[in-house]
PDB file of N, CA, C, O and CB in Angstrom:
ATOM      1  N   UNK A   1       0.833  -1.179   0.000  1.00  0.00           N
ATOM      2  CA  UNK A   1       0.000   0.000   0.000  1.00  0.00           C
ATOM      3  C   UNK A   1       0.881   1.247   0.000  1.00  0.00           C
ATOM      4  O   UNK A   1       1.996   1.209   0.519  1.00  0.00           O
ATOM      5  CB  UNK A   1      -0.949  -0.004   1.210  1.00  0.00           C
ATOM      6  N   UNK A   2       0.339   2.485  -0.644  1.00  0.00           N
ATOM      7  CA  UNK A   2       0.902   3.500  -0.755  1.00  0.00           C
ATOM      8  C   UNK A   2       1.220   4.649   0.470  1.00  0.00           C
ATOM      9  O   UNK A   2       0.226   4.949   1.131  1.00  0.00           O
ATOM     10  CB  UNK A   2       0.250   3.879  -1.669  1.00  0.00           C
ATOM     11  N   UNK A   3       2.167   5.147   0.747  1.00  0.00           N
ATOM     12  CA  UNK A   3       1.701   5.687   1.891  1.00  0.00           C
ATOM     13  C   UNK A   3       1.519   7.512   1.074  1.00  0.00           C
ATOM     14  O   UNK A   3       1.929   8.050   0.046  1.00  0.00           O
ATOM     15  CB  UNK A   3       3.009   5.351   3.419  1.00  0.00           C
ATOM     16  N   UNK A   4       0.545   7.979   2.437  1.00  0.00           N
ATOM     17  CA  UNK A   4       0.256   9.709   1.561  1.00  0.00           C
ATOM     18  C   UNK A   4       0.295  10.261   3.135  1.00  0.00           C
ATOM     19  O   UNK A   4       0.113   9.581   4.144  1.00  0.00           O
ATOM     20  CB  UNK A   4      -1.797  10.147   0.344  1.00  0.00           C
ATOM     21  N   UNK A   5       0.517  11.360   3.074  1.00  0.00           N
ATOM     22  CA  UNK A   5       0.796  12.469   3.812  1.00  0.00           C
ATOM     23  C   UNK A   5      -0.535  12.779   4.239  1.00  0.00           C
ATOM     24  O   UNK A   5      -1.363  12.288   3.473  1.00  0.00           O
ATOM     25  CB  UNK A   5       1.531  13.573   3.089  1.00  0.00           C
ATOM     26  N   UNK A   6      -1.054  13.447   5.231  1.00  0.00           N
ATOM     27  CA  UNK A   6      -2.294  14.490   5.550  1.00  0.00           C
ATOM     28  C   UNK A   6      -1.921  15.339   6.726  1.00  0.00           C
ATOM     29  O   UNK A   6      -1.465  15.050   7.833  1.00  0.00           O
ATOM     30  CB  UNK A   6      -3.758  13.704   5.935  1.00  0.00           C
ATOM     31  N   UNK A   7      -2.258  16.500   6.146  1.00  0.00           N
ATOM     32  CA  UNK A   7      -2.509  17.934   7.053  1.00  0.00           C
ATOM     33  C   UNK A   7      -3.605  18.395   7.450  1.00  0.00           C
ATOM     34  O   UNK A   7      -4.522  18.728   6.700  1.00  0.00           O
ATOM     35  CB  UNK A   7      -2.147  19.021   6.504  1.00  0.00           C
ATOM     36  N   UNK A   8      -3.621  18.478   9.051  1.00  0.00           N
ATOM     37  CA  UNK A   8      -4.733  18.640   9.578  1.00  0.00           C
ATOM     38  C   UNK A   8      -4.740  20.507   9.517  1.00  0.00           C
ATOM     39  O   UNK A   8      -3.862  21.364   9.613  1.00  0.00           O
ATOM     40  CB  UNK A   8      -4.782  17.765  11.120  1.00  0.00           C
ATOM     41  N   UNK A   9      -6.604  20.528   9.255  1.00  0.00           N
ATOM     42  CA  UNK A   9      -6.874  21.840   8.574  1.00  0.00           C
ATOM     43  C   UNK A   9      -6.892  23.206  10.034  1.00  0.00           C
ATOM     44  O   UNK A   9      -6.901  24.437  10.038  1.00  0.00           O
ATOM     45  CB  UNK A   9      -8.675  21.610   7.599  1.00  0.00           C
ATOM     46  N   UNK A  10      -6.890  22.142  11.100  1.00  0.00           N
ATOM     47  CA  UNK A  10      -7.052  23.115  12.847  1.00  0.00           C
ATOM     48  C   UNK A  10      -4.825  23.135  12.991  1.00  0.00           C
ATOM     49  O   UNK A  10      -4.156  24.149  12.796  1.00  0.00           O
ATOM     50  CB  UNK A  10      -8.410  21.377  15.026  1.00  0.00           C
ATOM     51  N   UNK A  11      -4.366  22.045  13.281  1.00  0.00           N
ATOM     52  CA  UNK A  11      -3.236  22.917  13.790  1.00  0.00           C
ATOM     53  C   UNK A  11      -2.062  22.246  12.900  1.00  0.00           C
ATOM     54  O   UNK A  11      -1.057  21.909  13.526  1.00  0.00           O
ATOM     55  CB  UNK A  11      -2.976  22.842  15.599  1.00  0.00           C
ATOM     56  N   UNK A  12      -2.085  22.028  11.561  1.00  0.00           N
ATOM     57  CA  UNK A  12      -1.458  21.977  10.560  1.00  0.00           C
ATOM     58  C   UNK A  12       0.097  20.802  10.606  1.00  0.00           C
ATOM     59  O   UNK A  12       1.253  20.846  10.187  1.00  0.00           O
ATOM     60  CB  UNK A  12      -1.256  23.507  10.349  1.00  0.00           C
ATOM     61  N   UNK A  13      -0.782  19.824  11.393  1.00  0.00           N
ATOM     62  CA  UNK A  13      -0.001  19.107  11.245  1.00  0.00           C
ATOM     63  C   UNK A  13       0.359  17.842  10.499  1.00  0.00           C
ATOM     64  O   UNK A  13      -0.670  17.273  10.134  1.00  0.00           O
ATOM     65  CB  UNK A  13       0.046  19.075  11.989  1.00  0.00           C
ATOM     66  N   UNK A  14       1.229  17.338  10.221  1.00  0.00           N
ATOM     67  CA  UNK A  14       1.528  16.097   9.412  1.00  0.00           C
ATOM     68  C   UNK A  14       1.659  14.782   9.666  1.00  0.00           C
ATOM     69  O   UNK A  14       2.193  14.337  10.682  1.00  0.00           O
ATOM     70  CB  UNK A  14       2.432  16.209   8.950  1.00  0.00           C
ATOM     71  N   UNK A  15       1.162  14.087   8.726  1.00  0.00           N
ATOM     72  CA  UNK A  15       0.777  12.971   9.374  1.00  0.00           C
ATOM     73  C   UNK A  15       0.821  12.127   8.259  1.00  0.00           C
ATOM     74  O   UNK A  15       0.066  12.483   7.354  1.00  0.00           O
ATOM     75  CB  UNK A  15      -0.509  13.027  10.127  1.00  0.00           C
ATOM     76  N   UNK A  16       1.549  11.006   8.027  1.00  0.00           N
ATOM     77  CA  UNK A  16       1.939   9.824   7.455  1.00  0.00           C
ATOM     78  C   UNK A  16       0.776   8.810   7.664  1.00  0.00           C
ATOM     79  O   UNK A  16       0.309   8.578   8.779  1.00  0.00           O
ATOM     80  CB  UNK A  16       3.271   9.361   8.049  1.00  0.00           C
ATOM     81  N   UNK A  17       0.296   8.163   6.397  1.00  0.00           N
ATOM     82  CA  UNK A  17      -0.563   6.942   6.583  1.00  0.00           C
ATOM     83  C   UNK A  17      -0.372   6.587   5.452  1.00  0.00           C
ATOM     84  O   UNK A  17      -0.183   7.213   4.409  1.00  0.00           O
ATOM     85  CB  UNK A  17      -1.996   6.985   6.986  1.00  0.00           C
ATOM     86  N   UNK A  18      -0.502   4.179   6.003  1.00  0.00           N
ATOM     87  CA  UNK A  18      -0.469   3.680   5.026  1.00  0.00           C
ATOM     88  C   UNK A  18      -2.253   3.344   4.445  1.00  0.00           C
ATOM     89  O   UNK A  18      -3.104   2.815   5.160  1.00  0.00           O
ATOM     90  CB  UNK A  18       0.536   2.551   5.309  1.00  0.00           C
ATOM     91  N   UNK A  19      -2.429   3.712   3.307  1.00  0.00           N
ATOM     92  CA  UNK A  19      -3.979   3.411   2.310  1.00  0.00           C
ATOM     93  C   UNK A  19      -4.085   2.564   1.423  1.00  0.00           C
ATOM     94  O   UNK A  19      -3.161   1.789   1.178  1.00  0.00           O
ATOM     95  CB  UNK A  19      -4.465   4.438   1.477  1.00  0.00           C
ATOM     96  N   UNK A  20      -4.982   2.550   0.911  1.00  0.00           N
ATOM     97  CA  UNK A  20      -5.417   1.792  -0.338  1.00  0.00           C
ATOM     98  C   UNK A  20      -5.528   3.171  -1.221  1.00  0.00           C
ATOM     99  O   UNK A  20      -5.809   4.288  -0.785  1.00  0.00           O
ATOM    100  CB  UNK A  20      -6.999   0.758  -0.171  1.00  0.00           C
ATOM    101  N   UNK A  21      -5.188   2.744  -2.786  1.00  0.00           N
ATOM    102  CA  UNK A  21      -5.641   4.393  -3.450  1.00  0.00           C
ATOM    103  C   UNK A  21      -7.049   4.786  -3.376  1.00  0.00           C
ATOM    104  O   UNK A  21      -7.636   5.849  -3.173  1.00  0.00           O
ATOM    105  CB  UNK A  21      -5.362   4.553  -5.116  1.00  0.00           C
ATOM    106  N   UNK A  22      -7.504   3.193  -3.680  1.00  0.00           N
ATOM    107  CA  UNK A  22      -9.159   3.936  -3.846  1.00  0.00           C
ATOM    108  C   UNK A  22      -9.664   4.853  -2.827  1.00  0.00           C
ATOM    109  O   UNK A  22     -10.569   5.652  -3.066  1.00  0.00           O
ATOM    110  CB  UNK A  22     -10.354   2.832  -3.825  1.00  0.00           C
ATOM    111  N   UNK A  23      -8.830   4.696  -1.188  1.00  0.00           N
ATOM    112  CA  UNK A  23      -9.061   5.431  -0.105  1.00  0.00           C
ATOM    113  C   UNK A  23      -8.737   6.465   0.143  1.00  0.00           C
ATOM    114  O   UNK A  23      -9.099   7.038   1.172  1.00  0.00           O
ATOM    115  CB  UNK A  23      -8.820   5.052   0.653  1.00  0.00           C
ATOM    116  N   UNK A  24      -7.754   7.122  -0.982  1.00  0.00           N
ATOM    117  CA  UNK A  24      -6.823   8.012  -0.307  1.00  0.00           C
ATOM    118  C   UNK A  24      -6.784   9.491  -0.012  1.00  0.00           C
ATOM    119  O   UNK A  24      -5.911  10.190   0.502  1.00  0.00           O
ATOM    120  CB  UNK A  24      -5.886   7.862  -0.865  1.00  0.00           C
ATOM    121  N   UNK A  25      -8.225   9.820  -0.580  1.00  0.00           N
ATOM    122  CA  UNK A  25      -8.831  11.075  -0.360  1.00  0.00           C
ATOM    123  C   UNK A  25      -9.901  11.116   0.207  1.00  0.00           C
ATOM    124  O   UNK A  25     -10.742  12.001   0.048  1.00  0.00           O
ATOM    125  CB  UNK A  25      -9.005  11.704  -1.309  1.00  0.00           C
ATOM    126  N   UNK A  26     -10.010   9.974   1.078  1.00  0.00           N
ATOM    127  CA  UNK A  26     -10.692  10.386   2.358  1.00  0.00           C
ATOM    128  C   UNK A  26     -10.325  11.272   3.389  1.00  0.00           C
ATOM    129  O   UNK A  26      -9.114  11.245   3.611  1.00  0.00           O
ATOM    130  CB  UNK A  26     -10.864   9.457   2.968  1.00  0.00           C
ATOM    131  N   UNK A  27     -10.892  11.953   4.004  1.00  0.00           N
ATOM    132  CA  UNK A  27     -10.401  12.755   5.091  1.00  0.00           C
ATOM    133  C   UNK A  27     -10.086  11.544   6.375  1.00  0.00           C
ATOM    134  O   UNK A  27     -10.412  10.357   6.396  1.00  0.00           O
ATOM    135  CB  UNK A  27     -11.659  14.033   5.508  1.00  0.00           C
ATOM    136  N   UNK A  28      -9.326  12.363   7.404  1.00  0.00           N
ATOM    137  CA  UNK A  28      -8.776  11.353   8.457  1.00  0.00           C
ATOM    138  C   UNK A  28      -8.714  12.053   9.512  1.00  0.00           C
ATOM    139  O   UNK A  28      -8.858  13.267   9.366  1.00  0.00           O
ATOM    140  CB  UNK A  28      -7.447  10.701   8.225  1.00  0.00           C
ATOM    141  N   UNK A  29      -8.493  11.537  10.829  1.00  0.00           N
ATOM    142  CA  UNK A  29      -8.471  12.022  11.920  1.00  0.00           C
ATOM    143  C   UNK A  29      -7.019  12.443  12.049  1.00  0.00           C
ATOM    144  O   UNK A  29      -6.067  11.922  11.468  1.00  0.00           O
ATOM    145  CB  UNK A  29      -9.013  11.147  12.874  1.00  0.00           C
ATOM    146  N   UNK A  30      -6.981  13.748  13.132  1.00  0.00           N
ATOM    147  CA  UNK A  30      -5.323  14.356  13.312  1.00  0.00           C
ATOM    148  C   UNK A  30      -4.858  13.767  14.369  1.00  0.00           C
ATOM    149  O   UNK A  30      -5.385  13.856  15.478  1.00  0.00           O
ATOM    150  CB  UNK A  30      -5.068  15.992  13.577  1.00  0.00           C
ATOM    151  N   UNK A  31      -3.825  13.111  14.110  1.00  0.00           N
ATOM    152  CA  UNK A  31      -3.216  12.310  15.665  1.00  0.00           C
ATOM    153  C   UNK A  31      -3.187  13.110  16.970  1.00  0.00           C
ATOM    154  O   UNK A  31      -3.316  12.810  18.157  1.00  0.00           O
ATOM    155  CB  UNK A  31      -1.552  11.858  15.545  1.00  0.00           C
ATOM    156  N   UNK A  32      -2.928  14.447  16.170  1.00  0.00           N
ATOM    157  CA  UNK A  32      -2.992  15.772  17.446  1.00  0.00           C
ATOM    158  C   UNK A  32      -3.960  16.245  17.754  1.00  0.00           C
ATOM    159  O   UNK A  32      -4.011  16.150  18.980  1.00  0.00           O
ATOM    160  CB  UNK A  32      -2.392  16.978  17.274  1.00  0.00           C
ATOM    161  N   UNK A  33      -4.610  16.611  17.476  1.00  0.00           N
ATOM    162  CA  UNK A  33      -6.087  17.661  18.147  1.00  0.00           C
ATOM    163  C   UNK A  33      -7.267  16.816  17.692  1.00  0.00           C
ATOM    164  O   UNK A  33      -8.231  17.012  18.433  1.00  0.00           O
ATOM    165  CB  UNK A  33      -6.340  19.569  17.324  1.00  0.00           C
ATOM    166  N   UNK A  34      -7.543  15.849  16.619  1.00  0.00           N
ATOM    167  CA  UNK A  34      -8.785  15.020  16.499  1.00  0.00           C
ATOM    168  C   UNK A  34      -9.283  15.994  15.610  1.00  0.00           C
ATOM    169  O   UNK A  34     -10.506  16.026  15.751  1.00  0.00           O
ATOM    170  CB  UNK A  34      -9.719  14.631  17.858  1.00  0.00           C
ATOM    171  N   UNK A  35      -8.891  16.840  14.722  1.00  0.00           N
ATOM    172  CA  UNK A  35      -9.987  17.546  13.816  1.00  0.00           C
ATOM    173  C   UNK A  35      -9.688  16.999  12.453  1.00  0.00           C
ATOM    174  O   UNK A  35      -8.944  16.019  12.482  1.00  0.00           O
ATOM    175  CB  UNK A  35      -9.920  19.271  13.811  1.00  0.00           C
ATOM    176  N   UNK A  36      -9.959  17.265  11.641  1.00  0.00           N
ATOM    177  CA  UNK A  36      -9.961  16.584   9.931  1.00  0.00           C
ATOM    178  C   UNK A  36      -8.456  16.926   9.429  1.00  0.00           C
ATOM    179  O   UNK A  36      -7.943  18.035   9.577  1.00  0.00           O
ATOM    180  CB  UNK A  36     -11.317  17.513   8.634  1.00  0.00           C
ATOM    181  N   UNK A  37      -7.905  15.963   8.894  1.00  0.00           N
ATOM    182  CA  UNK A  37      -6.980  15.758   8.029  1.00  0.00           C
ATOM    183  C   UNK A  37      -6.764  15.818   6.576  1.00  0.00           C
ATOM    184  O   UNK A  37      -6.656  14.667   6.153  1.00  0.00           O
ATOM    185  CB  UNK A  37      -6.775  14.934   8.264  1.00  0.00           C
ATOM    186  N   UNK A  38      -6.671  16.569   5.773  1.00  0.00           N
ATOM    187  CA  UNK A  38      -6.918  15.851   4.226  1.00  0.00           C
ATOM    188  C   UNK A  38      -5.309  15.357   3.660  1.00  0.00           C
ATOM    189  O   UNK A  38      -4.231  15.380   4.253  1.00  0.00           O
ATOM    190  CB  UNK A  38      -7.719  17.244   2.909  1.00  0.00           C
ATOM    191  N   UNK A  39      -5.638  14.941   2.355  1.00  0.00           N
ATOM    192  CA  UNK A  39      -4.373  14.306   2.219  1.00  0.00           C
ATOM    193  C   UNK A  39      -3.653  15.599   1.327  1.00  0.00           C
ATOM    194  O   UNK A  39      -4.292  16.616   1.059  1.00  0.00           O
ATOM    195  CB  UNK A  39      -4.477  12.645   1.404  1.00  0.00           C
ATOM    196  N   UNK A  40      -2.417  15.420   0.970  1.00  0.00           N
ATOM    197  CA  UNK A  40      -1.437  16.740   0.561  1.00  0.00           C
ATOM    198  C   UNK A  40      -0.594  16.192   0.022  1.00  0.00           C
ATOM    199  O   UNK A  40      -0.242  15.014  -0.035  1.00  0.00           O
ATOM    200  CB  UNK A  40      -0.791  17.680   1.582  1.00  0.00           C
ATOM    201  N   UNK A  41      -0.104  17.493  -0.576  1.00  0.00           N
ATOM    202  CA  UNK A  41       0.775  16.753  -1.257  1.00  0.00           C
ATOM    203  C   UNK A  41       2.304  16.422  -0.743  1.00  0.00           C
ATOM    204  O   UNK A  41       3.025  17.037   0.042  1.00  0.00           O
ATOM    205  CB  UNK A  41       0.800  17.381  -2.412  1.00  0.00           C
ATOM    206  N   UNK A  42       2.514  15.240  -1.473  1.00  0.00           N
ATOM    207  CA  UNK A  42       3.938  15.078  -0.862  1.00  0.00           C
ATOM    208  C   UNK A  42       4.980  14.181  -1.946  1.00  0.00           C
ATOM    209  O   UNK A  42       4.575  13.523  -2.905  1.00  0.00           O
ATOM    210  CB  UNK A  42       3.761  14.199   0.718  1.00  0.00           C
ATOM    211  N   UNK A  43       6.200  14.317  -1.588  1.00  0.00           N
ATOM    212  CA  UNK A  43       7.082  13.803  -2.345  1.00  0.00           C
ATOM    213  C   UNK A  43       6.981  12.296  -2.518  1.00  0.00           C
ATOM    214  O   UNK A  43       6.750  11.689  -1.472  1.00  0.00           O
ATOM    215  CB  UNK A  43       8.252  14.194  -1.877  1.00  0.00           C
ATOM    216  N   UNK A  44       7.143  11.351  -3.950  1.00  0.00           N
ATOM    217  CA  UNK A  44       6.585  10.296  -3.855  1.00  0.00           C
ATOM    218  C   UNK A  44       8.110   9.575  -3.172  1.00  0.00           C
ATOM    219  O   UNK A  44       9.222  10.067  -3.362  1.00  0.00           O
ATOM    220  CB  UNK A  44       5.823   9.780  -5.342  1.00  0.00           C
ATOM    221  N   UNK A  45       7.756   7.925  -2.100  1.00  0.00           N
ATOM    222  CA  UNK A  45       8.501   7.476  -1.964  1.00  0.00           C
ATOM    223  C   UNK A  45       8.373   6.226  -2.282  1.00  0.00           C
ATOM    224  O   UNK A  45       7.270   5.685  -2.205  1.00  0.00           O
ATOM    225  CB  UNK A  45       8.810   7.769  -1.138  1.00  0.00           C
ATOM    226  N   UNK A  46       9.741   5.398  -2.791  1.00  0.00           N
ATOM    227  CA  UNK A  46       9.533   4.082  -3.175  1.00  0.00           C
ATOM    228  C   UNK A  46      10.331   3.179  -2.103  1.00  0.00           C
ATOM    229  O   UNK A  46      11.489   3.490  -1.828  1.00  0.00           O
ATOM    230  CB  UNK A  46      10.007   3.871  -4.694  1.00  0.00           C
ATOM    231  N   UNK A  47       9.703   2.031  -1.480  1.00  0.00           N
ATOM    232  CA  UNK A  47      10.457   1.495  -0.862  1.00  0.00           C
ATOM    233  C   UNK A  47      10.716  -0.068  -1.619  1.00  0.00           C
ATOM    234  O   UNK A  47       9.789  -0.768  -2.028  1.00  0.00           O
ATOM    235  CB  UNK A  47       9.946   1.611   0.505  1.00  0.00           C
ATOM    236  N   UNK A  48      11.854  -0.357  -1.687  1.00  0.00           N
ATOM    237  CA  UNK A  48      12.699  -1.647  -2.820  1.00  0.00           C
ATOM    238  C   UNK A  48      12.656  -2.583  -1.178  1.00  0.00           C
ATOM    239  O   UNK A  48      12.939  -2.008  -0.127  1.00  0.00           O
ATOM    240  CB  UNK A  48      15.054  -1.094  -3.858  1.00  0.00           C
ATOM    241  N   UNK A  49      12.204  -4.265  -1.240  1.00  0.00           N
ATOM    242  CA  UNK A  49      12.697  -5.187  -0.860  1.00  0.00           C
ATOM    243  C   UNK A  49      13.384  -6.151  -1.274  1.00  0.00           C
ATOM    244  O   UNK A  49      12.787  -7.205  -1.493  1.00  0.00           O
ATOM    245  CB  UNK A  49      12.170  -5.461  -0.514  1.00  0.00           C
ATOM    246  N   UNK A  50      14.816  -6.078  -1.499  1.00  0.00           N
ATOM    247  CA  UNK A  50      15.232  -7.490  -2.381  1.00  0.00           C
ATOM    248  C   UNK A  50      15.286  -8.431  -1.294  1.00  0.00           C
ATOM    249  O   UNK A  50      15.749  -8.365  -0.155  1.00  0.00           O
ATOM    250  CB  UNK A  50      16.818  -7.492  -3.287  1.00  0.00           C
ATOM    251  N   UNK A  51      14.545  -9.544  -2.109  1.00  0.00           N
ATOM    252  CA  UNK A  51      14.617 -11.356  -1.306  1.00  0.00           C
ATOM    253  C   UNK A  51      16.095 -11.319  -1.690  1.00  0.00           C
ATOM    254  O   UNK A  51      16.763 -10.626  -2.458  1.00  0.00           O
ATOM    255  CB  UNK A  51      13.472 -13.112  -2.205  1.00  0.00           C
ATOM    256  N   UNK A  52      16.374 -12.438  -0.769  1.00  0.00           N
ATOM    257  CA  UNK A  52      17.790 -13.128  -1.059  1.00  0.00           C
ATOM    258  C   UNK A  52      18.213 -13.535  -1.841  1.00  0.00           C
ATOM    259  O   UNK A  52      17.599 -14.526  -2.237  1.00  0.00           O
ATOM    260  CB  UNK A  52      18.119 -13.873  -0.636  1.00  0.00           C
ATOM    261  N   UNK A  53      19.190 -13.253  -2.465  1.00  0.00           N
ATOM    262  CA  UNK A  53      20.125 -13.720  -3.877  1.00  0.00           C
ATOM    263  C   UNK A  53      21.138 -14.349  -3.637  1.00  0.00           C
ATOM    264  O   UNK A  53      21.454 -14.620  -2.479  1.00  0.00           O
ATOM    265  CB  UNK A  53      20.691 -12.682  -4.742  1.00  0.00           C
ATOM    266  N   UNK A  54      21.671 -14.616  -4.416  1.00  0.00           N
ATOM    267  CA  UNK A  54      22.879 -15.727  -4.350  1.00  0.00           C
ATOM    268  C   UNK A  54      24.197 -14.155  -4.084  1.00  0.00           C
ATOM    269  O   UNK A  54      24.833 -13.741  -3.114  1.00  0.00           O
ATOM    270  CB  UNK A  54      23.085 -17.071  -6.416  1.00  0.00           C
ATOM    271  N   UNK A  55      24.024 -13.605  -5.964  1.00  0.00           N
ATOM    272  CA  UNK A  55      24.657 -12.575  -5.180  1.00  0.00           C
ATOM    273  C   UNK A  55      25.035 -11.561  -4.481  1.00  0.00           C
ATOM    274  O   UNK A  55      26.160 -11.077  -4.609  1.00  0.00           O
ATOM    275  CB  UNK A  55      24.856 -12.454  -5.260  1.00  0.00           C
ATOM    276  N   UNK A  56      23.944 -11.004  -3.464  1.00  0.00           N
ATOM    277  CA  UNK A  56      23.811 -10.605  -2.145  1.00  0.00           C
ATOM    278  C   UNK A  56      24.712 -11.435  -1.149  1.00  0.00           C
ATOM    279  O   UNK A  56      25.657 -10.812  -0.664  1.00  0.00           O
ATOM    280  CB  UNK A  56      22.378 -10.699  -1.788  1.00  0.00           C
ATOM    281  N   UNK A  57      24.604 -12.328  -0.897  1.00  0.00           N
ATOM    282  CA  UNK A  57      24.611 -12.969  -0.115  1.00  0.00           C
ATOM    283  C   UNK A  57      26.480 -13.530  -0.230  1.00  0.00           C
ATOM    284  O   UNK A  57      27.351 -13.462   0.638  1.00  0.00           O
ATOM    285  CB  UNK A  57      23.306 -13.883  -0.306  1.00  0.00           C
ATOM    286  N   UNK A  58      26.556 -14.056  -1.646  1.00  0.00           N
ATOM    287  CA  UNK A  58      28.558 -13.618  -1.665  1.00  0.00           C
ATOM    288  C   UNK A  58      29.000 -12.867  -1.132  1.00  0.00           C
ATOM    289  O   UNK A  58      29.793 -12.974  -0.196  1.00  0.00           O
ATOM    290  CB  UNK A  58      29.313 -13.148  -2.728  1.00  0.00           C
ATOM    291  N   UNK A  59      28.368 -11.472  -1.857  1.00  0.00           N
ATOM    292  CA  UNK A  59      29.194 -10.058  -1.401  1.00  0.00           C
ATOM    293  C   UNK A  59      29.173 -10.095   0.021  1.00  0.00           C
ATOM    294  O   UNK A  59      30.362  -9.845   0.217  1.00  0.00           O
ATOM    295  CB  UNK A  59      28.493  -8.543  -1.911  1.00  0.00           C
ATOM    296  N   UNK A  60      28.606 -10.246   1.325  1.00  0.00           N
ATOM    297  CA  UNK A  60      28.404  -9.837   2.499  1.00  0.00           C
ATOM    298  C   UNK A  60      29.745 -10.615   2.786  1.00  0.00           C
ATOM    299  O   UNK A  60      30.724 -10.051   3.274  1.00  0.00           O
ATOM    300  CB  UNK A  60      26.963 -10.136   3.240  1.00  0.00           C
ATOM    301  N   UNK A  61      29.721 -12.046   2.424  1.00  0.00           N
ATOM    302  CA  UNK A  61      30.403 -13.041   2.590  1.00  0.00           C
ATOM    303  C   UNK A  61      32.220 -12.718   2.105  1.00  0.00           C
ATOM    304  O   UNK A  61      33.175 -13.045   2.811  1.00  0.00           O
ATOM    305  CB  UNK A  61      29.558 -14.151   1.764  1.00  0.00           C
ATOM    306  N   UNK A  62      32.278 -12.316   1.334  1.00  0.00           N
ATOM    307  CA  UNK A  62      33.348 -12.039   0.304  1.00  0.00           C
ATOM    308  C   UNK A  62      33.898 -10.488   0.747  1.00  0.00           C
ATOM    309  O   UNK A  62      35.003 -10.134   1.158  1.00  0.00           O
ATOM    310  CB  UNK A  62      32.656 -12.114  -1.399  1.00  0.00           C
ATOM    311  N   UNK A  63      32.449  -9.592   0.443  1.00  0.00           N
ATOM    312  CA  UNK A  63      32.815  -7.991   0.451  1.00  0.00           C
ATOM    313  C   UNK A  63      32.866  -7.368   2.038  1.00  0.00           C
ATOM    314  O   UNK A  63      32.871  -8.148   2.991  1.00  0.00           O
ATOM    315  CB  UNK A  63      31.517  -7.081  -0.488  1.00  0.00           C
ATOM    316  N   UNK A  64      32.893  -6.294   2.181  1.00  0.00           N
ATOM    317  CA  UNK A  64      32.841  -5.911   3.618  1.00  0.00           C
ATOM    318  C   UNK A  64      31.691  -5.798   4.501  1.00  0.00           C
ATOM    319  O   UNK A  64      31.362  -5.045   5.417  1.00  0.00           O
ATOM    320  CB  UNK A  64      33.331  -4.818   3.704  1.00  0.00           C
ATOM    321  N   UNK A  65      31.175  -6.847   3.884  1.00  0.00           N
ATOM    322  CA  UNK A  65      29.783  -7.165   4.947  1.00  0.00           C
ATOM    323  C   UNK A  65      28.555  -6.563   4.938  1.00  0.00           C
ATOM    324  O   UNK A  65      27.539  -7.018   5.463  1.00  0.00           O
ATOM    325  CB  UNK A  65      30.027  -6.903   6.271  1.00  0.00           C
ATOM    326  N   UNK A  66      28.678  -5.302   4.201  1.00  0.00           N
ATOM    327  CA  UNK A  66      27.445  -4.129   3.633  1.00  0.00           C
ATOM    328  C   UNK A  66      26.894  -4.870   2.322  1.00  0.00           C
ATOM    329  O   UNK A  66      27.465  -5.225   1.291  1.00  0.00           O
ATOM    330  CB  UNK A  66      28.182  -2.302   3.111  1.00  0.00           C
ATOM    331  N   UNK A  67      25.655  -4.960   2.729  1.00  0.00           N
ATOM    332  CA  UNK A  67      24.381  -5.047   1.364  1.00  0.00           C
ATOM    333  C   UNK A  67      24.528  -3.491   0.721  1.00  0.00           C
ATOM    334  O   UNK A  67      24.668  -2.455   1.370  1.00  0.00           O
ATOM    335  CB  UNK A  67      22.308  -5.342   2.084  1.00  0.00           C
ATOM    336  N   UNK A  68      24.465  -3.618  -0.578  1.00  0.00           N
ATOM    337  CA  UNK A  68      24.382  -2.198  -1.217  1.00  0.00           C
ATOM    338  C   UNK A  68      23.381  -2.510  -2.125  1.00  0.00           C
ATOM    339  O   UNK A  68      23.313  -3.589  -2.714  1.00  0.00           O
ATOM    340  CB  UNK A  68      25.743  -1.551  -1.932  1.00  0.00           C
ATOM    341  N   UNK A  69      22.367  -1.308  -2.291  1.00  0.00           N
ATOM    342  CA  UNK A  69      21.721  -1.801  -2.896  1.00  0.00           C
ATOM    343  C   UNK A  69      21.876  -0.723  -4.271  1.00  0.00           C
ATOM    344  O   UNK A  69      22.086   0.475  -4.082  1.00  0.00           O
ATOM    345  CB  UNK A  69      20.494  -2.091  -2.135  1.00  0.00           C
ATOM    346  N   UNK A  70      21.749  -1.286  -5.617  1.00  0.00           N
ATOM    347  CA  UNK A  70      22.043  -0.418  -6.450  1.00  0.00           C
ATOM    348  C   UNK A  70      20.766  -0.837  -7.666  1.00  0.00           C
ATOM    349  O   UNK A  70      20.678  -0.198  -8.714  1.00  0.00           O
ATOM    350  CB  UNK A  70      23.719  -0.527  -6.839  1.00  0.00           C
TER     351      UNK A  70
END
């Protein structure tokens, strides 16, 4: 799921949630004061999981122990 930003419209604060798209312009509650949230805009982020590879798993073995991910 995507995550989107919302700013609450009473004391302008920010607030991270994970949605569904079809959901994502619903309004939401403010973690801070309880008044309406809408969603805003924000910078998109991608988060990468690589499963285990063979060569991942050399390099740690072989290289200096850091996964890099490229």
């Amino acid at each position: 799921m995507p995550t989107y930003n919302y700013t609450c419209k009473k004391c302008d604060h920010i607030q991270e949630e994970f949605r569904h798209m079809a959901d994502c312009n619903d309004p939401t509650k403010c973690d801070k004061c309880g008044a309406k949230a809408l969603k805003s805009l924000s910078t998109p982020a991608l988060h990468l999981v690589w499963g285990e590879d063979k060569f991942a798993r050399e390099h740690e073995i072989e290289g200096n122990g850091v996964r890099s991910y490229v």
